[in-house]
C-alpha positions as CSV (number, residue, x, y, z in Angstrom):
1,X,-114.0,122.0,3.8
2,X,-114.7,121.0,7.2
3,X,-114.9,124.6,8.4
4,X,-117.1,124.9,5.7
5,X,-119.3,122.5,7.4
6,X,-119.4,123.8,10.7
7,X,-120.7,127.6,9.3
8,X,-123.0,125.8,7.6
9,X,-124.0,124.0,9.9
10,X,-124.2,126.7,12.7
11,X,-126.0,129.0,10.2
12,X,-129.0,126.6,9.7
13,X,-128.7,126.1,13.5
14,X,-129.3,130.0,14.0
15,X,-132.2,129.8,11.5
16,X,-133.8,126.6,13.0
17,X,-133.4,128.2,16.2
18,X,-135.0,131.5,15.6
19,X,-138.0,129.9,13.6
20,X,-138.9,127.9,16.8
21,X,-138.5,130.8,19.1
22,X,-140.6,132.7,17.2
23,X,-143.6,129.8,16.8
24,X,-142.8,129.2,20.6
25,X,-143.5,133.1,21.3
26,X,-146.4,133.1,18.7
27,X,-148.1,130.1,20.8
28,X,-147.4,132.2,24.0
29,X,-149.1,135.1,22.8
30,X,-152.2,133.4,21.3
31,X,-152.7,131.3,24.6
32,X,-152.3,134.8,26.4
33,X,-155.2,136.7,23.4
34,X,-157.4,133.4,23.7
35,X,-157.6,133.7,27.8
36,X,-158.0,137.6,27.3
37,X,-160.9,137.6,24.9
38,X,-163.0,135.3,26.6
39,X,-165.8,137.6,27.5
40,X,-167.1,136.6,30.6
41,X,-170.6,135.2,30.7
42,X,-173.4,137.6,31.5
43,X,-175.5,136.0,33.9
44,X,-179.1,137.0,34.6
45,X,-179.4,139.8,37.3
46,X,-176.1,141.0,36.0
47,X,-174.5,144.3,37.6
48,X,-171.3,145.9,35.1
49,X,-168.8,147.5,37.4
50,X,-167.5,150.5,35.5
51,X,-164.1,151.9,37.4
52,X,-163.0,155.4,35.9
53,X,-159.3,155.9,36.9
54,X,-157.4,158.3,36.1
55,X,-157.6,159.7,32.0
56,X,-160.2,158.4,29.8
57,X,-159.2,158.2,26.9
58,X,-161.8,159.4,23.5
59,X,-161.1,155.8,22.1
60,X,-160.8,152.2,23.1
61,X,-159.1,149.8,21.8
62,X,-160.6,146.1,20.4
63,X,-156.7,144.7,20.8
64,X,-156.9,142.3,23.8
65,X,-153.4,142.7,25.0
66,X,-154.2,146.5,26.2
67,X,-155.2,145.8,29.5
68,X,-151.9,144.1,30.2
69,X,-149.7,147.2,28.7
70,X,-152.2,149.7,29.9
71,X,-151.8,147.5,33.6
72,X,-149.5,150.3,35.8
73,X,-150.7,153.6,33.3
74,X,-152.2,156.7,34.7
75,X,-155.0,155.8,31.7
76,X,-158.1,153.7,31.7
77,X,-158.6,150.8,29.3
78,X,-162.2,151.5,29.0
79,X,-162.5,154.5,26.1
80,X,-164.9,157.2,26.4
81,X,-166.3,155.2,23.3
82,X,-166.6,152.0,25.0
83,X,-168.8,153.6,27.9
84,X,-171.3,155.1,25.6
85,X,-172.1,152.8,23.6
86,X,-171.8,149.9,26.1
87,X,-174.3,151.8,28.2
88,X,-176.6,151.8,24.9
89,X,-176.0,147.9,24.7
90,X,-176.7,147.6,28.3
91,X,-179.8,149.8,28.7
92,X,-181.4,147.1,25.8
93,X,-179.8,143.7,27.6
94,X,-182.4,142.0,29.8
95,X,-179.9,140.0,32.1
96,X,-178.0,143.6,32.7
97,X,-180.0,145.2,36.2
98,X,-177.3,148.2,37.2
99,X,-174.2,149.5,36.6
100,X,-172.0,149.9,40.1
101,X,-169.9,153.0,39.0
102,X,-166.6,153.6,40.7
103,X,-164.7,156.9,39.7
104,X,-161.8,156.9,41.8
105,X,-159.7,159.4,41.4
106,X,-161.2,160.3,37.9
107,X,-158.7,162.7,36.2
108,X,-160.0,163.2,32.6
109,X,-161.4,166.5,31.4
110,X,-164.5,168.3,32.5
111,X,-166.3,167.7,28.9
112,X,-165.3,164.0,29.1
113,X,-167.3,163.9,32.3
114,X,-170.1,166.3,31.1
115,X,-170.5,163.3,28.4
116,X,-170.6,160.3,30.6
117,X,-172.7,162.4,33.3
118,X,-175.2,162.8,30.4
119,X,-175.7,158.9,29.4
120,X,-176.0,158.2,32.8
121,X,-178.8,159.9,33.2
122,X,-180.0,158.6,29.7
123,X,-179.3,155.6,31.0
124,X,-181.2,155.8,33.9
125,X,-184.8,156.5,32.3
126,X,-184.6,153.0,31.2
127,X,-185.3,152.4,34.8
128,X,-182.3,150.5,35.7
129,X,-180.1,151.4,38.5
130,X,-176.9,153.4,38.5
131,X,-175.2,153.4,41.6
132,X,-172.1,155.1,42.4
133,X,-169.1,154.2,45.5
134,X,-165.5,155.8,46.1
135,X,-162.7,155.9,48.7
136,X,-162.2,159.3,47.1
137,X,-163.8,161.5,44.7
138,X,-162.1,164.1,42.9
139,X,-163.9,167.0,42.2
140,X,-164.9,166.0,38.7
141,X,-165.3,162.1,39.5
142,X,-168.0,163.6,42.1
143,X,-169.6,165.8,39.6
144,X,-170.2,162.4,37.0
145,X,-171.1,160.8,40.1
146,X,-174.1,163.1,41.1
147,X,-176.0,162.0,38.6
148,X,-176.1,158.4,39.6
149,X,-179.5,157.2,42.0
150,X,-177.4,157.0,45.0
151,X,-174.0,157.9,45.8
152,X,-171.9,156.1,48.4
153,X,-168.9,157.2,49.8
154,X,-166.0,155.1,52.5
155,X,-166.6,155.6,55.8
156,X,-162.8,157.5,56.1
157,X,-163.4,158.3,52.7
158,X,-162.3,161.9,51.2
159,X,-164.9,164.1,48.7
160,X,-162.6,166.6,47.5
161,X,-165.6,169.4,47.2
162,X,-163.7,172.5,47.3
163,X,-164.4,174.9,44.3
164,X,-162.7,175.2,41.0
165,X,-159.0,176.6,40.0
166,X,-157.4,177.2,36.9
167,X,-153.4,176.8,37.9
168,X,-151.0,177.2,35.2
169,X,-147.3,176.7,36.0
170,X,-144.7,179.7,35.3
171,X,-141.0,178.9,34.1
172,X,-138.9,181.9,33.9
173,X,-137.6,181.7,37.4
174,X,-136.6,178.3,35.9
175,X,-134.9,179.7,32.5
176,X,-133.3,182.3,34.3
177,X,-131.2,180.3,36.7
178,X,-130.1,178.0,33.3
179,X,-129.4,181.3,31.5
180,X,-132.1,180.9,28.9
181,X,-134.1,183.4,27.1
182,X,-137.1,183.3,24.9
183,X,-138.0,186.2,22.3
184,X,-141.8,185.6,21.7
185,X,-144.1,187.1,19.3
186,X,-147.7,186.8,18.8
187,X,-151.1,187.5,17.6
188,X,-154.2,188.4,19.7
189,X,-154.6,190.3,23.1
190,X,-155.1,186.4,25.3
191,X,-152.9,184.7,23.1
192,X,-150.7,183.8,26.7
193,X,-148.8,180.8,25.5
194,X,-145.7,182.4,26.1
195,X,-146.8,183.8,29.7
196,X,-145.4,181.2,31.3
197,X,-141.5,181.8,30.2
198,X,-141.7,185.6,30.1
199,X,-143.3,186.3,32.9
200,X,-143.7,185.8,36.8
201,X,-146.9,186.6,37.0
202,X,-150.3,186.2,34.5
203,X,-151.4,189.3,32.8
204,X,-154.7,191.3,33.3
205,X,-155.8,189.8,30.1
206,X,-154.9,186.2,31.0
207,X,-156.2,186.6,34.5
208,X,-159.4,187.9,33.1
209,X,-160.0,185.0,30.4
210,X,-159.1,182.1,33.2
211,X,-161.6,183.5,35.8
212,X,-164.4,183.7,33.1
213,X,-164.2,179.8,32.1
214,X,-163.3,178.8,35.7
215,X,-166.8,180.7,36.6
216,X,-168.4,179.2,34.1
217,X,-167.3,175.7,34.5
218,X,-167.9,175.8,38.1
219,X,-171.8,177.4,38.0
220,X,-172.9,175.3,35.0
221,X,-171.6,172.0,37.1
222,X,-173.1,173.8,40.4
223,X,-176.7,174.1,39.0
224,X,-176.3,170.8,37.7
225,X,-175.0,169.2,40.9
226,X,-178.0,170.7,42.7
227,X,-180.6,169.2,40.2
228,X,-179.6,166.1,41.1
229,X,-179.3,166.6,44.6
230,X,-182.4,167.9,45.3
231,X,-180.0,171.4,46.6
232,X,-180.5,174.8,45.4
233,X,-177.4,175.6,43.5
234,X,-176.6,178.5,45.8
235,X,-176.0,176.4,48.6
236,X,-173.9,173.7,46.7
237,X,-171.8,176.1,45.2
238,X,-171.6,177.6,49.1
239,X,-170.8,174.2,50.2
240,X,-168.1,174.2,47.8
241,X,-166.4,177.5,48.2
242,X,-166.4,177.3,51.9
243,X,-165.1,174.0,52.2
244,X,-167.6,172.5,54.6
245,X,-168.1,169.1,52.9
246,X,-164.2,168.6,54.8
247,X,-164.8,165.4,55.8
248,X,-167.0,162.0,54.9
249,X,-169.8,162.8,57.8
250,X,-169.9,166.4,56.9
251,X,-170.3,165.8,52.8
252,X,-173.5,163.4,54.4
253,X,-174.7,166.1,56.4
254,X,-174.7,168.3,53.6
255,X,-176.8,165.7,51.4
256,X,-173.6,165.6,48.6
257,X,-173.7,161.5,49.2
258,X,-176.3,159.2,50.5
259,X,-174.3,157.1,52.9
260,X,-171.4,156.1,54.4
261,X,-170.8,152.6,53.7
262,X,-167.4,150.1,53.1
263,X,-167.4,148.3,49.8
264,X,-168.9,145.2,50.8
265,X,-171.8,147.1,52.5
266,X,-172.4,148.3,48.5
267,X,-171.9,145.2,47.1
268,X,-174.9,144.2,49.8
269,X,-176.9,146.5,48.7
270,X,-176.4,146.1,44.9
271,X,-177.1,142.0,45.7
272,X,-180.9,143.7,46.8
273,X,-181.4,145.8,44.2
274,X,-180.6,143.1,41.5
275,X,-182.1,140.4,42.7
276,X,-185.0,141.5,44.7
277,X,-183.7,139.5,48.0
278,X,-180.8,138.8,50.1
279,X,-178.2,136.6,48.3
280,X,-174.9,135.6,49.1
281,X,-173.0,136.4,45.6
282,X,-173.1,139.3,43.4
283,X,-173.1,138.9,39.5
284,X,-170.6,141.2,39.1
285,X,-169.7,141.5,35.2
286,X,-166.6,143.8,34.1
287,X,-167.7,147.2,31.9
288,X,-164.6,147.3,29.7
289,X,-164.8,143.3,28.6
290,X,-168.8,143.6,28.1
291,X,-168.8,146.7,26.3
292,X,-165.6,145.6,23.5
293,X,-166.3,146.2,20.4
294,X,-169.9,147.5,20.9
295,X,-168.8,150.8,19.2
296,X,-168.9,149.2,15.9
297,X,-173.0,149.4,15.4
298,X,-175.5,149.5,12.7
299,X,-176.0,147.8,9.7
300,X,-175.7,147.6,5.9
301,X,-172.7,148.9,3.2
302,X,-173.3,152.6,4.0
303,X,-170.9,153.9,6.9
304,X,-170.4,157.1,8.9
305,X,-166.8,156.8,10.1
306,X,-165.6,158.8,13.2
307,X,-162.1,160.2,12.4
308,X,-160.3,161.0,15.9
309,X,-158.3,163.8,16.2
310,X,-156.6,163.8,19.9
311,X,-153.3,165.4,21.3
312,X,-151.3,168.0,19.9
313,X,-151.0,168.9,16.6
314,X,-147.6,168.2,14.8
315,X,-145.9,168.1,11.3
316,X,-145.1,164.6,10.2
317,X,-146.9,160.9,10.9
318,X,-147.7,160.3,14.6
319,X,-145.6,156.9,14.3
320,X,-146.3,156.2,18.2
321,X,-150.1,156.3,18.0
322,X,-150.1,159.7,20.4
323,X,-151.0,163.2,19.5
324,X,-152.3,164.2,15.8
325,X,-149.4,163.9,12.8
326,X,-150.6,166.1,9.8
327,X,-149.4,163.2,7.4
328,X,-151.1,160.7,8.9
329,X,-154.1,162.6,10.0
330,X,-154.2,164.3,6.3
331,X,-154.1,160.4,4.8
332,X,-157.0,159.5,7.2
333,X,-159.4,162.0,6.0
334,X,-158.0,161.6,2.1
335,X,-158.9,157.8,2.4
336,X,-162.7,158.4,3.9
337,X,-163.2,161.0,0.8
338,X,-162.4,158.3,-1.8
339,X,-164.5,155.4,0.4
340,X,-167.9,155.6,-1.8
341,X,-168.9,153.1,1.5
342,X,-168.4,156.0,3.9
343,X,-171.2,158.4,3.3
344,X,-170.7,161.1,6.5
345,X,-167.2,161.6,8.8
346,X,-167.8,163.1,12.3
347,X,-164.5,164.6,13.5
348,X,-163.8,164.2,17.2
349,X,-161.5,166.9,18.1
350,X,-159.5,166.8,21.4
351,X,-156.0,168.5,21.1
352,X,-154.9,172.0,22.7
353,X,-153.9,172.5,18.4
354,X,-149.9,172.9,17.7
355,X,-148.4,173.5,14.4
356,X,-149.6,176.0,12.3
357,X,-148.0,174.8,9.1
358,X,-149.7,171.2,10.6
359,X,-152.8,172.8,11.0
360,X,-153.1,174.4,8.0
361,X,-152.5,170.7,5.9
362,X,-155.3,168.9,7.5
363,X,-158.0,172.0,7.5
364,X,-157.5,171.4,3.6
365,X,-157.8,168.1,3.7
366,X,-161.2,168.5,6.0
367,X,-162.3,171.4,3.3
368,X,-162.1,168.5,0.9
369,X,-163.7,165.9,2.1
370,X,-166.6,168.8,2.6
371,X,-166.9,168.9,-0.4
372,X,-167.5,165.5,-1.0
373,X,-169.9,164.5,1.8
374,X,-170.9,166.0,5.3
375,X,-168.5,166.7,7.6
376,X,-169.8,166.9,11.5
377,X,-166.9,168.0,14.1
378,X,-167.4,167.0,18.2
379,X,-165.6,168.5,19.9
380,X,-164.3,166.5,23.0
381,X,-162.8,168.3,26.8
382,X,-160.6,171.0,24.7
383,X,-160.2,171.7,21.0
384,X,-158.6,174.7,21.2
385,X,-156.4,176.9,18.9
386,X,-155.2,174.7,16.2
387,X,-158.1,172.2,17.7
388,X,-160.4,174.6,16.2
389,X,-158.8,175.5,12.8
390,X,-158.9,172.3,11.7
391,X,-162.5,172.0,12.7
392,X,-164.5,175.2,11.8
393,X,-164.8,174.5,8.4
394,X,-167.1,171.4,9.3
395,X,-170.7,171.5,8.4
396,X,-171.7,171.7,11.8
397,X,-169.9,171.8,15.3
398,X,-171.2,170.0,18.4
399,X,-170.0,170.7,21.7
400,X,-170.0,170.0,25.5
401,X,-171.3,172.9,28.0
402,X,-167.6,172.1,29.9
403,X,-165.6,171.6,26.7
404,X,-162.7,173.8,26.4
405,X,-162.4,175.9,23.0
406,X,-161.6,179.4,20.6
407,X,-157.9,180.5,21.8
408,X,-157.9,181.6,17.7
409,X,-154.7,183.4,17.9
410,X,-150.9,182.8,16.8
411,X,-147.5,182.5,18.5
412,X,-143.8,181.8,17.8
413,X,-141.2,181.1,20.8
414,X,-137.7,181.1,19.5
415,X,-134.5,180.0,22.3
416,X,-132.2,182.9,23.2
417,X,-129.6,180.8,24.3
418,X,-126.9,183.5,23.7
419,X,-126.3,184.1,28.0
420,X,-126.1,180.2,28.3
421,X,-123.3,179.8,25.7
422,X,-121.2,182.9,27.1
423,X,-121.6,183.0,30.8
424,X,-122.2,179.7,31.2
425,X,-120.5,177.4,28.8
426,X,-118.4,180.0,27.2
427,X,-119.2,179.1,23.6
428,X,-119.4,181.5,20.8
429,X,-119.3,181.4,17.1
430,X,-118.2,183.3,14.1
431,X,-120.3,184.1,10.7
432,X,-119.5,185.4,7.6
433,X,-122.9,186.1,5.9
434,X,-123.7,186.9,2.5
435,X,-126.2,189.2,3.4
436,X,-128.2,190.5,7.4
437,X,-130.9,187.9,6.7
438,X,-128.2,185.3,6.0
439,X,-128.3,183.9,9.6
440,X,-131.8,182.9,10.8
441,X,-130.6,182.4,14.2
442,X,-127.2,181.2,16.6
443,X,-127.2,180.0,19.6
444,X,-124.9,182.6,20.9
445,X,-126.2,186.2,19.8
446,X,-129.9,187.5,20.6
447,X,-132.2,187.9,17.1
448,X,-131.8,190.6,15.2
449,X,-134.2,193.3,14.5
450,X,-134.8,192.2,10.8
451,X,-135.3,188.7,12.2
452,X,-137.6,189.9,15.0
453,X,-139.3,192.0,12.3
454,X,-139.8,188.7,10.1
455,X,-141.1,186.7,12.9
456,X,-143.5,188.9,13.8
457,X,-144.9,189.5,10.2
458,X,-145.0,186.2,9.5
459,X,-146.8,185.4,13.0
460,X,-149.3,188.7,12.1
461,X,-150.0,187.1,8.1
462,X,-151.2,183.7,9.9
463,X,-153.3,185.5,12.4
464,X,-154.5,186.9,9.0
465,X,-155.7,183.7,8.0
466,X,-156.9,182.1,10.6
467,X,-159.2,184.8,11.3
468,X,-160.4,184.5,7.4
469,X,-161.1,180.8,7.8
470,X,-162.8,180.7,11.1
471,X,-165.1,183.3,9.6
472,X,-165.7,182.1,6.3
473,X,-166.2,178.7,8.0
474,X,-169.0,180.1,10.6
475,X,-170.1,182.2,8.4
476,X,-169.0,185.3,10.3
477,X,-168.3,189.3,9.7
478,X,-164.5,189.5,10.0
479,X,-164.4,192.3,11.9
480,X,-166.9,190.6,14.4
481,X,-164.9,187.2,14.3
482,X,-161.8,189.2,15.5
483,X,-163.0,191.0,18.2
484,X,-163.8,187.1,19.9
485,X,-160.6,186.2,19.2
486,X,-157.2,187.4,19.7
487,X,-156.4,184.1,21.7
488,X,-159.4,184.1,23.8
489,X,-160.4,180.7,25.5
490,X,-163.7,180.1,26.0
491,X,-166.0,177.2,27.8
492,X,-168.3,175.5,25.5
493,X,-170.9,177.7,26.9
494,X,-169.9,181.4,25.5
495,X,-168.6,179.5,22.9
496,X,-172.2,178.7,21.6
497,X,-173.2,182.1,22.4
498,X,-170.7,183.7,20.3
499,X,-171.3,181.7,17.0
500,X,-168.2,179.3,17.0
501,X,-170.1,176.3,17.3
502,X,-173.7,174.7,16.7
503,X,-175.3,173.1,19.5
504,X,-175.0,171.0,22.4
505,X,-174.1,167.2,22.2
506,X,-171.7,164.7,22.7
507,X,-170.0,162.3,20.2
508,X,-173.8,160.3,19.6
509,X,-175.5,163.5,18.5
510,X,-172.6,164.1,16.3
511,X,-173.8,160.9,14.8
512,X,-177.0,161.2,14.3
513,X,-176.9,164.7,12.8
514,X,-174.0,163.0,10.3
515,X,-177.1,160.6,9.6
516,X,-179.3,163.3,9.0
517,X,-177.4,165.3,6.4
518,X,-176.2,161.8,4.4
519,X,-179.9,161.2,4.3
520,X,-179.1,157.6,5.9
521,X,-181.7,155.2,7.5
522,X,-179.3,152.3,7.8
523,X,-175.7,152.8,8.6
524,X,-172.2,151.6,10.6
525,X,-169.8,153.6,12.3
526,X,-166.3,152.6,11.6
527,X,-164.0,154.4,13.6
528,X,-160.4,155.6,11.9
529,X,-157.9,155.8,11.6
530,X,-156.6,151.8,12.2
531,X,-155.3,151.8,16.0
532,X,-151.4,150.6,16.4
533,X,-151.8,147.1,18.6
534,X,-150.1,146.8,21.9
535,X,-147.1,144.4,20.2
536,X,-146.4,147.3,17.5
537,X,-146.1,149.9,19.8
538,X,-144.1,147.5,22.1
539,X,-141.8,146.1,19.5
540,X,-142.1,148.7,16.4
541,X,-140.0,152.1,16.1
542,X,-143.1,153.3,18.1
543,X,-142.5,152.0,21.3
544,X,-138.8,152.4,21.4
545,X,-140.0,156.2,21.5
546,X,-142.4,155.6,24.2
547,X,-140.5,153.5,26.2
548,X,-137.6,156.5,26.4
549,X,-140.6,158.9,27.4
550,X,-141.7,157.1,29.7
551,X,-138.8,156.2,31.4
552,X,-138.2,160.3,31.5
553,X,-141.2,160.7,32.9
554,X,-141.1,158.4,35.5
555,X,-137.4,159.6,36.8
556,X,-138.7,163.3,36.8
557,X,-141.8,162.9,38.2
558,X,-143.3,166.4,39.2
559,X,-140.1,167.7,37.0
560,X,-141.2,166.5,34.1
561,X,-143.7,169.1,33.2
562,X,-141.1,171.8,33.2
563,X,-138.5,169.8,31.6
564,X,-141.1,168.9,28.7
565,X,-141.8,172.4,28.3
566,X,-138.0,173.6,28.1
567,X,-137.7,170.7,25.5
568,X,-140.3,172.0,23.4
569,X,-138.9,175.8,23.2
570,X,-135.5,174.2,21.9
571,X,-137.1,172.4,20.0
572,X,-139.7,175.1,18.6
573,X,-139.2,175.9,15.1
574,X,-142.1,177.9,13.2
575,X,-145.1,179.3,14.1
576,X,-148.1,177.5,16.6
577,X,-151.8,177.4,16.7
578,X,-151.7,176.2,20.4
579,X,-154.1,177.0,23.8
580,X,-151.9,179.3,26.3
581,X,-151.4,176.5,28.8
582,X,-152.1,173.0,29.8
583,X,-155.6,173.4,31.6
584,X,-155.8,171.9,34.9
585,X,-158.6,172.5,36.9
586,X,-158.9,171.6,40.6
């Protein structure tokens, strides 16, 4: 009995004891949110400081613990979202004089950039300053920063103005030493995914397709360098090539920057040109805290929602927030058909595509909700491939000039691990099939023909019809859809000129036009689908996943690229809608 007691006794302990960590923990965190979401007070002469580090993200996030997870991340808290239309909120506040714009060591894409570079010239007509300061600018944090009034850089500081370069990294040197193999088959002459673990070298085809968007990218950002400069693009993209901006007094001789000052020498300056005089403080407001939640506009019951679409596409639910799941993605778009509320989607597209079969599943579910109500796509710094599938059958496509897209094409890599299990590990297995198509595929033994000949049909019928939807979609002559695309990548510029999209425009003209066919004068933009918060992806199945990633990818470092890509051919199975390479421009 008395033992009895005691369990008793030591079970309610337990209980007590959890219930009061968990209140304890519970009054932690709330202390911690209640500090974090106090928005500072926006004084009068107000200047935001806007700091783009590293990736830039299409989407912020309202969840107030972010900044603490996102604290040590190669990955800004302040959402492409979040700048627009926190400039748009700034542009109409009367205590807001100037943004003070830092982009150090800005690593997002070239659209993303194209799409702040835009509002802050918007931004400017308002006649408010923008006014722009970095140790170091990287080619594309210079290019956003050229359209600011004046552009500071440090006095040792480094403007990495050198010219453009597509750089794709090569693997079969790699595979070779392990003992691995991969038999490839695909659709479309510049379908190059498989370059890369094949090959030592790019093709003629691939060489040819990554010196036309590379050209392109680099003489529409010229020209529009030069504009703001007040330099004949000829020279600026002279400046460029040759390297002679090399150092912080050179890039001033050649009129790229308009001084050479330290921070505080800004911060001087920024004093005068907020508050008409010499002053000893600057009201110095943060971007990212000012501009929360100021994507969540409009008014009334009507809604436009914008649906985001980033990372690569997979089969499944995306259960740690990153990259597109066609279940979950497929339920998003289901659930804004059946909201009579939401009256228009826009579709913001930035993934390098993936799964085919993926793919496929949330076109369909796109083709729906077509047919229900409008359907605009944006297309973000690359939606590419599979990126494109699952937008072409939107009413209308809006991209950026520097936006990465097309690649329509088809591939499937499947492991030949046969030399790795012999020579190296000295594995082999035995089969006794009921028929030759019995065994799909063993790790010791090459593919056979009638498996090579399956693969490749089955690659050559999804070609099929992705050609068929991309030109039903844009309304396109087959025959003239495929001769743009057999895998070819193109900038948002040729893509315009070749039919696969509409116009020009970022994310806010995707809006408006969503407005315009809905026939709506008062509306809000919701954005789906529902972000994961900081503790689920922490504490949730989620973030065990991402915690093991990241761990990887922090113990690899520079290794990690070609380790992920190994992972991914064992991993392979089925057939991909993907761009040939991770695009890095520098």
């Amino acid at each position: 009995m008395g033992f009895l007691k005691n369990l008793l006794a030591s079970i309610l302990g337990f209980f007590i004891g959890m219930v009061l960590f968990i209140v304890f923990f519970a009054i932690i965190i709330g202390g911690i949110v209640s500090v974090i979401e106090e928005k500072p007070e926006i004084k009068k002469n107000t200047v935001l400081q806007l700091t783009l580090t590293g990736d830039i993200p299409d989407r912020a996030t309202d969840d107030p613990l972010a900044d603490i997870a996102l604290a040590n991340e190669d990955l800004s808290s302040v959402g492409l979202n979040a700048i627009l239309f926190g400039l748009d909120k700034a542009a109409r506040d009367e205590k807001i004089k100037g943004v003070y714009l830092r982009t150090d060591l800005y690593a997002g894409s070239m659209g993303t950039a194209e799409e702040i570079r835009q509002k802050i010239l918007e931004f400017r007509k308002t006649g408010k300053f923008v006014v722009a300061y970095s140790e170091i600018f990287s080619d594309a944090g210079y290019y956003i920063a050229s359209a600011c009034d004046k552009v500071y850089l440090n006095t040792k500081g480094i403007l990495e103005f050198n010219g453009y370069a597509g750089q794709t990294a090569l693997y079969k040197g790699l595979l070779d030493k392990a003992g691995l193999e991969v038999e490839v088959f695909k659709a479309g002459k510049y379908k190059s995914a498989v370059e890369p673990f094949i090959q030592n070298k790019m093709s003629d085809a691939n060489r040819e397709q990554v010196r036309d968007y590379v050209f392109s990218l680099f003489g529409y950002c010229m020209k529009n360098i030069g504009i703001s400069r007040g330099i004949d693009s000829s020279v600026v993209a002279n400046i460029a090539n040759q390297f002679k901006a090399s150092n912080a007094s050179l890039a001033l001789q050649y009129k790229l920057i308009d001084g050479l000052k330290y921070e505080d020498e800004v911060e001087s300056e920024l004093i005068m040109l907020s508050q008409g005089k010499d002053g000893k403080k600057l009201n110095k407001s943060d971007f990212g805290q000012y501009a929360k939640g100021s994507w969540n506009t409009g008014e009334g019951d009507d809604k436009i929602a914008i649906i985001y679409a980033s990372g690569e596409i997979n089969m499944g639910s995306n259960e740690s927030g990153n990259g597109i799941g066609s279940t979950s993605l497929a339920a998003t778009l289901k659930k804004a058909r059946l909201d009579s509320h939401i009256k228009a989607v826009v579709l913001r597209v930035n993934s390098p595509g993936g799964s085919s079969h993926a793919s496929d599943i949330i076109a369909r579910e796109i083709e729906l909700l077509r047919e229900a109500k409008p359907v605009i796509a944006s297309f973000g710094g690359v939606a590419a491939s599979g990126g494109y599938y699952i937008a072409c059958l939107a009413d209308s496509i809006f991209t950026q000039p520097t936006s990465i897209t097309g690649s329509i094409g088809v591939f499937a890599m499947i492991p030949n691990t046969s030399k790795m299990y012999k020579e190296k590990l000295g594995l082999s297995y035995e089969t006794v099939p009921t028929g030759d198509y019995a065994v799909t595929w063993r790790p010791d033994e090459p593919l056979s023909e009638g498996m090579r000949r399956y693969f490749q049909g089955m690659v050559n019928d999804i070609y099929n019809d992705f050609t068929g939807i991309v030109a039903r979609g844009r309304h396109m002559d087959i025959e003239s859809l495929k001769q743009i695309a057999e895998g070819h990548v193109y900038t948002g510029i040729y893509a315009r000129n070749l039919n696969l999209t509409d116009a020009y425009g970022g994310i806010q003209r995707a809006i408006t036009s969503a407005a315009s066919k809905a026939k709506l004068k008062k509306y809000r933009v919701v954005s789906m689908p529902k972000q994961k918060s900081t503790l689920e992806l922490l504490f949730g199945k989620a973030g065990t996943v991402d915690v093991k990633e990241k761990w990887i990818k922090e113990e690899l470092g520079a290794l990690h690229l070609p380790y992920a890509e190994i992972k991914r051919i064992m991993d392979s199975r089925g057939v991909f809608m993907r761009m040939p390479y991770d695009l890095k421009i520098q």
